[in-house]
N, C-alpha and C positions, 0 to 999 in steps of 0.2 A: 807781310805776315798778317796773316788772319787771327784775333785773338778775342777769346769766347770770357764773358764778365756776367760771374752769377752774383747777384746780390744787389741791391741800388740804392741803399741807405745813406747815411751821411758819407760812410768810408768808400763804399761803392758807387756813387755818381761821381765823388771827385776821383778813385781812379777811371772812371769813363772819360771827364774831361781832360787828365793827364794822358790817357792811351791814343783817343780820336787826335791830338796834338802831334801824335807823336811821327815822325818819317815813316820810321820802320815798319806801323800797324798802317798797310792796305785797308782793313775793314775793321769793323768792331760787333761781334754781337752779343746783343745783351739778353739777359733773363731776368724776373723777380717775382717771387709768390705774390706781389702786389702789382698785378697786371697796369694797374695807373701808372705805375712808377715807372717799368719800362716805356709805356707812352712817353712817360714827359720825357726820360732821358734821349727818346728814341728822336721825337722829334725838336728836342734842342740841338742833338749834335748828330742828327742825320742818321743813322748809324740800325744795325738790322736787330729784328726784335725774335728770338725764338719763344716757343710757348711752353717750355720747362727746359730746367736742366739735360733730363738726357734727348731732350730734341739741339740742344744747342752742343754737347758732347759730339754729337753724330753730322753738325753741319759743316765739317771741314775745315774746322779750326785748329791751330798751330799749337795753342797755347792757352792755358785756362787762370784768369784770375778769380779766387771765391772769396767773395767780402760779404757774403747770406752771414746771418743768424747764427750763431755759433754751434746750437744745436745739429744746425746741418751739415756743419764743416766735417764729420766722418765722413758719413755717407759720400758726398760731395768730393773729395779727395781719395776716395778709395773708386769713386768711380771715371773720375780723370785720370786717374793712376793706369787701373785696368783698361781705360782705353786706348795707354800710350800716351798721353796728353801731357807734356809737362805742364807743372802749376804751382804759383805763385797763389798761398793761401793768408789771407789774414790770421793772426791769434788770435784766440787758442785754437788747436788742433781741436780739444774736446773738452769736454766737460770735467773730467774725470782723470789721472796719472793713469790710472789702468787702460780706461779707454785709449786715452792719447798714445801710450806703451804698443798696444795692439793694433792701431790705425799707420805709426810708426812702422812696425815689420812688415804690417800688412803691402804699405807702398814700397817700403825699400825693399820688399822681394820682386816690384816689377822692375826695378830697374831704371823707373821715372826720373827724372828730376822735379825736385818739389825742395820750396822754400819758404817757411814759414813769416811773414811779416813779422817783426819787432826790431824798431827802430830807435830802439834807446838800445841796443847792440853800436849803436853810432856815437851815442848822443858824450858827449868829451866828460862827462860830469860824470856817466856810470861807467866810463872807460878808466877812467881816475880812480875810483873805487874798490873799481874790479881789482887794480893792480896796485892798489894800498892792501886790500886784503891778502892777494895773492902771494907779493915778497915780505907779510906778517907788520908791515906797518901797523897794522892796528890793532894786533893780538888778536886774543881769543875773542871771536864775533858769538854772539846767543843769536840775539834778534835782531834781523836787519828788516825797517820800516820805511816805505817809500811812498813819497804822494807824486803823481806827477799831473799834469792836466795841459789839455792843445788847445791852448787860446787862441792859437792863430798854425796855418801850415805853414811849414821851413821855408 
C-alpha cells in the first residue's frame, strides 16, 4: 500500500516513522510547507518527497495521513475526500463548529472514508467517565475540565 503523509511536525514525522515500519505501507510519501522538513524526514527513512499537497494527492497513493497545521486540515481533507483518497486526519477537523459541521458533509457526501485522530476515545480514564456520566453516576454535570499532556507515546 502506497500511503501519502502531509504535515512533518512533531505529530507528523513520528507517524512517518510508525508508517515506513509498517508491512503493509510498500512506500511512503511525504509533503511539508517546510521544505527542510521533508528532506530530513525524507532522507532518514528513505521515503519519496512530493512538492505540495495536491502533487502528492495525484502520485498514486492509497491513502492519505494529514498531520499539517490545523488550519489546513479543511482544505486538506475536502481534497483527499474529492480525490477518493481515504484519510486518517489528525484533530481538529477546523478551527471553527460551523467550519468543522460543513468540512463534515462536505466529505461524507463523497463517500470517503475519513477518521479523525483522538485517542483519548481509548484512553480507560475517559472511557470511565464517559460512562459514569452516561448511566447518571454523576448527576447533573455544568462544567467538565480536562488537562491532559504526552510525556511520552503509548
Amino acid at each position: 500500500m502506497r500511503i501519502g503523509l502531509i504535515g512533518l511536525g512533531r505529530i507528523g514525522a513520528f507517524h512517518a516513522d510508525t508508517l515506513s515500519k509498517l508491512p503493509s505501507v510498500s512506500s511512503l510519501v511525504v509533503t511539508d510547507a517546510v521544505p527542510a522538513a521533508a528532506r530530513a524526514v525524507a532522507e532518514r527513512l528513505d521515503v519519496e518527497i512530493a512538492d505540495s499537497p495536491d502533487k502528492l494527492l495525484a502520485a498514486g497513493v492509497d491513502g492519505v495521513v494529514i498531520a499539517a497545521a490545523t488550519d489546513a486540515h479543511p482544505d486538506l481533507l475536502i481534497a483527499a475526500a474529492d480525490a477518493g483518497l481515504p484519510v486518517f486526519c489528525e484533530k481538529p477537523v477546523a478551527r471553527t463548529i460551523s467550519e468543522g459541521v460543513a468540512v463534515a458533509r462536505r466529505v461524507s457526501a463523497t463517500g470517503v472514508p475519513v477518521q479523525i485522530g483522538y485517542p483519548r476515545r481509548f484512553d480507560a480514564g475517559f472511557t470511565a467517565a464517559r460512562a459514569a456520566v452516561a448511566n447518571g453516576e454523576l448527576g447533573w454535570l455544568h462544567t467538565v475540565r480536562s488537562t491532559t499532556l504526552d510525556p511520552a507515546p503509548p
